[in-house]
C-alpha positions in Angstrom: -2.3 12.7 -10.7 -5.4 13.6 -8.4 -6.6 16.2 -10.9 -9.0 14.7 -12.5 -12.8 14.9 -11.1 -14.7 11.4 -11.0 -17.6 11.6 -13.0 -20.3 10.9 -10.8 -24.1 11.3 -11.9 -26.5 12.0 -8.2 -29.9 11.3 -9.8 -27.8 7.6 -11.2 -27.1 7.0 -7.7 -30.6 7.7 -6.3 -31.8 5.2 -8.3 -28.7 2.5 -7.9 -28.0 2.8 -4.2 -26.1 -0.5 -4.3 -24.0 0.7 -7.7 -23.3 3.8 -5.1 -21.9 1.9 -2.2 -19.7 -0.3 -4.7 -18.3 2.9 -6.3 -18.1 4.7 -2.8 -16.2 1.4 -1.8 -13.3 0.4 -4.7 -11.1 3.8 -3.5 -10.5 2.1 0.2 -10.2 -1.4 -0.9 -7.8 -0.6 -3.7 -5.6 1.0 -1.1 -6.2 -2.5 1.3 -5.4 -4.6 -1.7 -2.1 -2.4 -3.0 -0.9 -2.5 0.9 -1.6 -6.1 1.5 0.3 -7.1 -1.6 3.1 -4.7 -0.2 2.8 -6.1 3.0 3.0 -9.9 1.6 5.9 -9.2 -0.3 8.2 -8.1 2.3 7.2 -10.9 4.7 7.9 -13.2 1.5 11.4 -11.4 1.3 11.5 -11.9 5.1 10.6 -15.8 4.9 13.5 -16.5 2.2 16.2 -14.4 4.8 16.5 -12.0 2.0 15.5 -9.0 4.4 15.1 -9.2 8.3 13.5 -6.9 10.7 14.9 -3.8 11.8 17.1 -3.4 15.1 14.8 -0.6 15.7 12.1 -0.1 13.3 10.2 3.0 12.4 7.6 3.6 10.0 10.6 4.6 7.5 12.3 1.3 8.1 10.8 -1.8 9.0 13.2 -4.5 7.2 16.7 -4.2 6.1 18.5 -6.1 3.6 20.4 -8.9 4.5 24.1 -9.0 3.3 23.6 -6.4 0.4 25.0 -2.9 0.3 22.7 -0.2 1.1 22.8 1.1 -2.3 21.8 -2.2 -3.8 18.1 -2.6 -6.1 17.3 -4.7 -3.1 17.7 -2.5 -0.8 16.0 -0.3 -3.0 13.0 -2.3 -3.7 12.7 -3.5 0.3 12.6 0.8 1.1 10.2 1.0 -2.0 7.6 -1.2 -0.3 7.8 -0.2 2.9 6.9 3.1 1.7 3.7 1.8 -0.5 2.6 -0.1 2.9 3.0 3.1 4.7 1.3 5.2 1.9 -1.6 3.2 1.9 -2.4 2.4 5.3 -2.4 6.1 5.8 -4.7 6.9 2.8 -7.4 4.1 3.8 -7.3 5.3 7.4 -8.1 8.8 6.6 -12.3 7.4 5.8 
């Protein structure tokens, strides 16, 4: 992961400013799109009372399951996306 190089042709781009900004853009918006559908899933979880909000959230934990032990798949899954949010805000906020 991250090791490979992007093959990117400069005289290609001269000539295709517009194919340039596209390609310079998809990195960034992949990140928006991946943390938005994070984001959407835990306030879906949060709608049907399967999570709520934290007594004190952090950037580690914003939600909490609701009635489930703490080493349930839900609780799993709710620290899982929390994380992915967190990961990708971060990565399209370092531009």
């Amino acid at each position: 992961m991250g090791w490979a190089s992007v093959p990117y042709d400069p005289t290609w781009a001269k000539g295709n400013p517009k194919g340039q900004a596209i390609m310079s853009a998809a990195g960034p918006l992949a990140n928006f799109l991946l943390s938005a559908v994070a984001w959407t899933s835990l306030k879906v979880m949060l709608a049907y009372h399967v999570v709520r909000i934290a007594p004190r959230p952090t950037m580690e934990q914003l939600v909490v399951p609701v009635g489930y032990a703490s080493q349930s798949p839900v609780a799993a899954l709710c620290f899982a996306l929390q994380i992915f949010v967190d990961l990708n805000v971060i990565l399209d906020s370092s531009i």
